[in-house]
N, C-alpha and C positions, 0 to 999 in steps of 0.2 A: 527497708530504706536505709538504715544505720550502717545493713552490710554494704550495701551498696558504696555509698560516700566514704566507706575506709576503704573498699579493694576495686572499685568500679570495675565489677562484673556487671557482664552483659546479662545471664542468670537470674541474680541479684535485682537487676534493674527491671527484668519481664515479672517476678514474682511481683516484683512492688509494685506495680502498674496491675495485674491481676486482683491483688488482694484490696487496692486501693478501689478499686471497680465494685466489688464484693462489697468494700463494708459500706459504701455508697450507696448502693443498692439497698442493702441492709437499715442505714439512714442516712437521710441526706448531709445530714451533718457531717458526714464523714471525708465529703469534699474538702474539707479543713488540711488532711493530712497530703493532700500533693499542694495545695499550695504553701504548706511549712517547709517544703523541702524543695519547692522553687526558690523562696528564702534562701534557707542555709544555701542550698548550691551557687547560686549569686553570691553570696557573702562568701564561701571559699572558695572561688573560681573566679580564675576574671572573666571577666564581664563583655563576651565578645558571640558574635552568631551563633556559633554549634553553640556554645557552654548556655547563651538563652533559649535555643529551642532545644535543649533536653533539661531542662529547668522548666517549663511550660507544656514538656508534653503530656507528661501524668495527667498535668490536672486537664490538660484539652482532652486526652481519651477520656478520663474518669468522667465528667460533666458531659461529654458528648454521646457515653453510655446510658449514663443519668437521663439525657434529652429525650436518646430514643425509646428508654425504657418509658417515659411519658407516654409517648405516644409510639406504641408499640406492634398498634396495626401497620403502620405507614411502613417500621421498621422490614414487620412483616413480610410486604410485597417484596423492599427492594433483595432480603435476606433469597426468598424465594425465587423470584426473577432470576440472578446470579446462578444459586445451584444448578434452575435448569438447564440454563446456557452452559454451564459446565459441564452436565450429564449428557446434553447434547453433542457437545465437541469434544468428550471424553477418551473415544477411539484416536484421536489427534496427537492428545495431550501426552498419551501415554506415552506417544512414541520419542517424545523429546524430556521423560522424565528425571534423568539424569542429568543433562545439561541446566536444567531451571531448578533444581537442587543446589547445585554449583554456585547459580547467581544468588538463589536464597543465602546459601551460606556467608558470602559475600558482602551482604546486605544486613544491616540494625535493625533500618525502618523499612523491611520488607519483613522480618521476623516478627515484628512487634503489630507489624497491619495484619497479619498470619491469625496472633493467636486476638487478636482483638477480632477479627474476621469468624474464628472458631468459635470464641465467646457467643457472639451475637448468634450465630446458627444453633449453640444449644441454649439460650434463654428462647431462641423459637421454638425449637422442639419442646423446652418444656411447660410454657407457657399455653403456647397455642391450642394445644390437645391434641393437631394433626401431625403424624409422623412422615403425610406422602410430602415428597419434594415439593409434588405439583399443585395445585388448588382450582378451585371452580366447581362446576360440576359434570369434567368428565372422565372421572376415576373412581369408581365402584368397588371394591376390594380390592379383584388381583385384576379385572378384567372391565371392560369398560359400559357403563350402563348409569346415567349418573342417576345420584341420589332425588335429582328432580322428580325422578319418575314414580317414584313410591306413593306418591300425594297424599305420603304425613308430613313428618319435620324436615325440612330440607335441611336445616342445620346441625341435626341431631350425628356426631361423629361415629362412627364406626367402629364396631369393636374388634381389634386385631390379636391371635396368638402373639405370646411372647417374641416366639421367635420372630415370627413376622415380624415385627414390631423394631424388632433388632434390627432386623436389613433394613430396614426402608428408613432407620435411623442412622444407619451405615452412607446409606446412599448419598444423605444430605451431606455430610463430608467429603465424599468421595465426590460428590460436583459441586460442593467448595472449591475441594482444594485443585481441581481441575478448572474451574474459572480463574483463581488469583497466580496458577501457575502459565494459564494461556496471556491473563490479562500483563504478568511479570513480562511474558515474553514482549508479547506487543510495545507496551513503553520503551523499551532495552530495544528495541529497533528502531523507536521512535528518536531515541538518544543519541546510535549509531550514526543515524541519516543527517549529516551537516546540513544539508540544503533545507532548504522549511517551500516545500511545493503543492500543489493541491491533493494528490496522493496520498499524501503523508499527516494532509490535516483533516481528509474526509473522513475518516473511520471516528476517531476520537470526539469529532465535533457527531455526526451521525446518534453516535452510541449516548454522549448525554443527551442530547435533544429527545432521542426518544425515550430512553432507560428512566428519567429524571422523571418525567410528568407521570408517568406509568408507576410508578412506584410510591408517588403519591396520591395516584388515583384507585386503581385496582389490579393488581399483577395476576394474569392467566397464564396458564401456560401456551395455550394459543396464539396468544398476543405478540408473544416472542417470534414469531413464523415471519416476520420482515426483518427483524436485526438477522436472524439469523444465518443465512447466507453473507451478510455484509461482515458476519463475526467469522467465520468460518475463512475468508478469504482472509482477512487483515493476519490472521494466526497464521494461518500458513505460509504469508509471505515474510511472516517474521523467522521461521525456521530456518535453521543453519543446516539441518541432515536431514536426510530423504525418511519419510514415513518407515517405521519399523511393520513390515507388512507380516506377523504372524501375531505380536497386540494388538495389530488393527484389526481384524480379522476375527478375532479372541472376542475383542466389544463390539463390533461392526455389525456380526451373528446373530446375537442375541436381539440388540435394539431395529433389523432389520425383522427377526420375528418377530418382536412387540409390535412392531408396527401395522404390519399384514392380518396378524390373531385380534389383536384392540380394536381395528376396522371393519372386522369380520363381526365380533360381535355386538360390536355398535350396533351395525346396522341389521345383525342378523334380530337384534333384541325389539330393534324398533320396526321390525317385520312385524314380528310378533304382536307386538302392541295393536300396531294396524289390522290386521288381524283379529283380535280379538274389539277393536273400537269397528269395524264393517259389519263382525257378525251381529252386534250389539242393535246398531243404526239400521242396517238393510234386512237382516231374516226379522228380529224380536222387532222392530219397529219402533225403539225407544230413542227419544228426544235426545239429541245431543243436550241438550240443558238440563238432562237428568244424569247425565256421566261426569268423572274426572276421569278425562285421560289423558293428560296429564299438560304441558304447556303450549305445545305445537296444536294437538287437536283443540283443546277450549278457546286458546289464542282465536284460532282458525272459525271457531259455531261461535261463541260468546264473546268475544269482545265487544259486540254492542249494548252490552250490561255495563260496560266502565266499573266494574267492580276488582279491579286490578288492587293488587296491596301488593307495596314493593318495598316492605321488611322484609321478605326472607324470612317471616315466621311458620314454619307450616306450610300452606298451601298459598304461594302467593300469584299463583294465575289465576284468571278466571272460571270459576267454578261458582254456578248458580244452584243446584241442589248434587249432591253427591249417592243417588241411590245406586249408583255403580262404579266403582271405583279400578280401573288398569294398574295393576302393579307388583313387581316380580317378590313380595313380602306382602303374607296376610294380615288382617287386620282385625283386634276384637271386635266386633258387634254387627261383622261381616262375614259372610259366608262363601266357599266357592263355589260358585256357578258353574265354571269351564276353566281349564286350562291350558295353554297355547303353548307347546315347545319349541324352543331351538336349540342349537348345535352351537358350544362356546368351543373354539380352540385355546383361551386361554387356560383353562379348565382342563381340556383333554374329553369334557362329560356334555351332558344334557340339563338344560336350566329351563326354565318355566315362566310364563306372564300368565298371573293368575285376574281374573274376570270374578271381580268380587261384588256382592248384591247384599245391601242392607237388610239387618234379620230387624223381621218384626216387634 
């Protein structure tokens, strides 16, 4: 802060906005120090717009850090929401990297919304316990099968190699910084356009009407599947040069075989399942009200039990006795009965739904 107000570096000015965040964090009390230095900069400044709002900004990031560290689920969704949209229109982004560089550099309060935007991404990372971008339940390690289906803890996180662990922390920056470089863009067109028409106001009114409630109620990545075409045109019509078609193509690849391999084994997993809940019900003859299989079949036999529990602790569908349990992870005090294979492409291998039967 001191360096600051004798050489007014911009440097200077990001550190103290950083560190004033930190010791905030660290105790609340420490909101004290951006607004001493709203002072002093008033007292040796005159006293005119820019010089009050960069006198005011410290302590509006620092307290507004402070707010969502409160409440830090809320923060969560919208931290989340953002990456995917970014990792979504990534192949896009790339292609105009250089020129929204340009405007960052350009820019104060594009720098400073930057690394407050970074901030937030790794107090989620390391807060939440989850490293994937995405959340819900339909991301299973590397391949798709969610954790519903195991009918133990539906909450209980997932344990990932290091390295793993590194990418998929990689990632969440990398569709950061691909959201606030698309969303750069979009404004800086919005700015361009003199005229104020309906074109020009649909996208940004669209985007919070929907983005805003979502992120204070619960962000899926699913969820996203309606902004996202309306996101993907506003970006593009913001672009000054034609797509770079061997980046696009480079991320295009990949996320076009996520897509086809994660659908394959979705539904190749939930073959299985069916599978293994027919031979259960139709050969052995046993009561659908003696299985969990997990929330589509119990949903479908047992919801006239109203025994539904909707914490999200364990098993929270309908499950009236569990002497047989569907799920691709055994279980102590279970044993297997049969097991059902299918074919992951995410994998490249052969994966399993084990037919698990209570030991005596």
């Amino acid at each position: 802060m001191i360096l600051y107000l004798g050489n007014r570096s911009v440097l200077h000015f990001l550190l103290f906005i950083v560190f004033s965040v930190l010791l905030c964090l660290n105790r609340q009390t420490g909101v004290l120090i951006p607004i001493v230095f709203a002072i002093i900069f008033l007292i040796i400044e005159k006293r005119n717009v820019k010089n009050l709002g960069l006198a005011v900004l410290p302590f509006v990031i620092t307290y507004a850090v402070l707010f969502i560290f409160e409440y830090s689920a809320k923060s969560d969704y919208f931290i989340t929401s953002t990456v995917c949209l970014g990792l979504f229109i990534l192949p896009f982004t790339i292609s105009s990297l250089k020129e929204n560089y340009e405007l960052l550099k350009r820019s104060l309060l594009s720098k400073i919304i930057l690394v407050v935007y970074f901030s937030l991404i790794s107090i989620k990372l390391f807060y939440s316990g989850n490293v994937f971008p995405f959340v819900g339940n339909m991301f299973y390690h590397f391949g798709v099968g969610p954790v519903i289906l195991t009918g133990f803890n539906t909450d209980e996180n997932q344990v990932l190699p290091f390295f793993t662990t590194c990418i998929w922390a990689c990632l969440n920056f990398v569709g950061g910084l691909s959201f606030f470089i698309s969303l750069q863009s979009i404004i800086k067109k919005q700015q361009d356009s003199v005229q104020i028409n309906s074109s020009k106001l649909f996208f940004p009114i669209l985007f919070v009407l929907y983005l805003l409630p979502l992120c204070f109620s619960y962000a899926n990545d699913r969820y996203l599947l309606f902004l996202t075409p309306f996101y993907f045109m506003a970006y593009l019509v913001s672009m000054k040069k034609e797509i770079n078609r061997p980046y696009f193509f480079l991320l295009f690849i990949p996320l076009f075989w996520f897509s086809f391999a994660a659908t394959h084994d979705y539904l190749a997993l939930n073959k299985a399942r069916m599978k293994a809940t027919d031979y259960l019900v139709k050969k052995k003859n046993v009561s659908p009200k003696n299985i969990d299989g997990g929330f589509e079949f119990n949903g479908w036999h047992s919801e006239d039990t109203k025994n539904y529990i909707a914490s999200h602790k364990g098993r929270w569908w309908f499950v009236e006795k569990d002497d047989f349990i569907i799920s691709p992870t055994e279980k102590p005090g279970y044993s297997v009965e049969k097991a059902f294979g299918f074919s992951s492409w995410m994998s490249f291998g052969f994966n399993e739904i084990f037919l698990l039967k209570k030991q005596e």
